[in-house]
C-alpha positions in Angstrom: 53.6 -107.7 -106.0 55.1 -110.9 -107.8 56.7 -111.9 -104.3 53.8 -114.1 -103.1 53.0 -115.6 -106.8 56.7 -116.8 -107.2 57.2 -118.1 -103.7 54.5 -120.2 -104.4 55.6 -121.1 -107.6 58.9 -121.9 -106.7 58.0 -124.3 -104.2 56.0 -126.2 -106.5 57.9 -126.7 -108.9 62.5 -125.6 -108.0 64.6 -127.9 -106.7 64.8 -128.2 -103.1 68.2 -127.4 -102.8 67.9 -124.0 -104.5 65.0 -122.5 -101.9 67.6 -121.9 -99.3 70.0 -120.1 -101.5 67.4 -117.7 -102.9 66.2 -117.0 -99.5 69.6 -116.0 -98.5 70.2 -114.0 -101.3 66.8 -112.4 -100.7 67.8 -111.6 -96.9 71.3 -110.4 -98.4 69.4 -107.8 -100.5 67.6 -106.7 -98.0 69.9 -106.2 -95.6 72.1 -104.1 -98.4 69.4 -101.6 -98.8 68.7 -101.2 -95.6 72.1 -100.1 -94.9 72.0 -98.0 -97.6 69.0 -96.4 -96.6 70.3 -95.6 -93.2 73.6 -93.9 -94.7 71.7 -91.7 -97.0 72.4 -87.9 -95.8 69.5 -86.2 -94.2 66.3 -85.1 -96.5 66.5 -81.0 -97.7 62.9 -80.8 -96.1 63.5 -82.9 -93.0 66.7 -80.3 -92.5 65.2 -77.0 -93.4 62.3 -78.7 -90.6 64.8 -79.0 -88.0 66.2 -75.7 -88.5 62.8 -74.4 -88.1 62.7 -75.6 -84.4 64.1 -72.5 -82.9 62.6 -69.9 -85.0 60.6 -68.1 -82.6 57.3 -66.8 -84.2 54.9 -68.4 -86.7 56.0 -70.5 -89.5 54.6 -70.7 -92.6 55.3 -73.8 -95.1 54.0 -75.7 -98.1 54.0 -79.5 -99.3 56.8 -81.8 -97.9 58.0 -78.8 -96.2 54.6 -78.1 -94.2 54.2 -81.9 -93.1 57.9 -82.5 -92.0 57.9 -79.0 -89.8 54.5 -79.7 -88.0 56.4 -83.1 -87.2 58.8 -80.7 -85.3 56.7 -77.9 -84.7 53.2 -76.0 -85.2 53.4 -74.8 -88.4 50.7 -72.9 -90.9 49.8 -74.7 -94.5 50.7 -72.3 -97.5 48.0 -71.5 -99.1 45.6 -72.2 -96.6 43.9 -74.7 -98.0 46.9 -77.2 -99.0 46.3 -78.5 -95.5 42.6 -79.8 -96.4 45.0 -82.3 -99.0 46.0 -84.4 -96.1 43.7 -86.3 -94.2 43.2 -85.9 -90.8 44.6 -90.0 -90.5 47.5 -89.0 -92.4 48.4 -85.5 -90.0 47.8 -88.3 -87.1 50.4 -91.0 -88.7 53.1 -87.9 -89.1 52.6 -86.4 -85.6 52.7 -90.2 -84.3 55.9 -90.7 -86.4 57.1 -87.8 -84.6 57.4 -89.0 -81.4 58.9 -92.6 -82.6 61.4 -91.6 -85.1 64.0 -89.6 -82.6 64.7 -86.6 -84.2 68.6 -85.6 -85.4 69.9 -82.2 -85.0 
């Protein structure tokens, strides 16, 4: 939230020479936990989700559970009504996250 604030205040008022540095070092960062994001194992729900894929018959799940298997398959919120906490917009952003992020497994 301070990004914006100090940018500007750093143009003002640093020396010229030290803007590009910090900008590298800000890309570096980045680019660190990025990579470090991406090597991260896979998620208990995300997997317990996948493994869900061939179950033949009616699933049943709750929370994180519930949202990552209806990205995978149809799935029933446990209790009933812990589906009614999730928008609509929100079931739409998952279920069109489903079909960008390839799934592993």
């Amino acid at each position: 939230m301070i990004a914006v604030p100090f940018v500007l205040w750093l143009s003002v008022s640093a020396h010229k020479k030290l803007i590009p540095l910090l900008i590298t070092v800000s890309i570096a960062i980045c680019a660190i936990g990025i990579i470090d994001h991406a090597r991260r194992p896979i998620d208990d729900y995300r997997d317990a989700a996948l493994h869900l894929r061939g179950v033949q018959g009616p699933v049943v799940a709750s929370g994180y559970l519930y949202l990552e298997t209806i990205m995978v398959r149809p799935a029933i919120a446990f209790p009933a009504l812990d589906c009614s906490r999730y928008s609509r917009r929100a079931l739409l952003e998952v279920r069109i996250l489903a079909r960008l992020i390839p799934l592993e497994g």
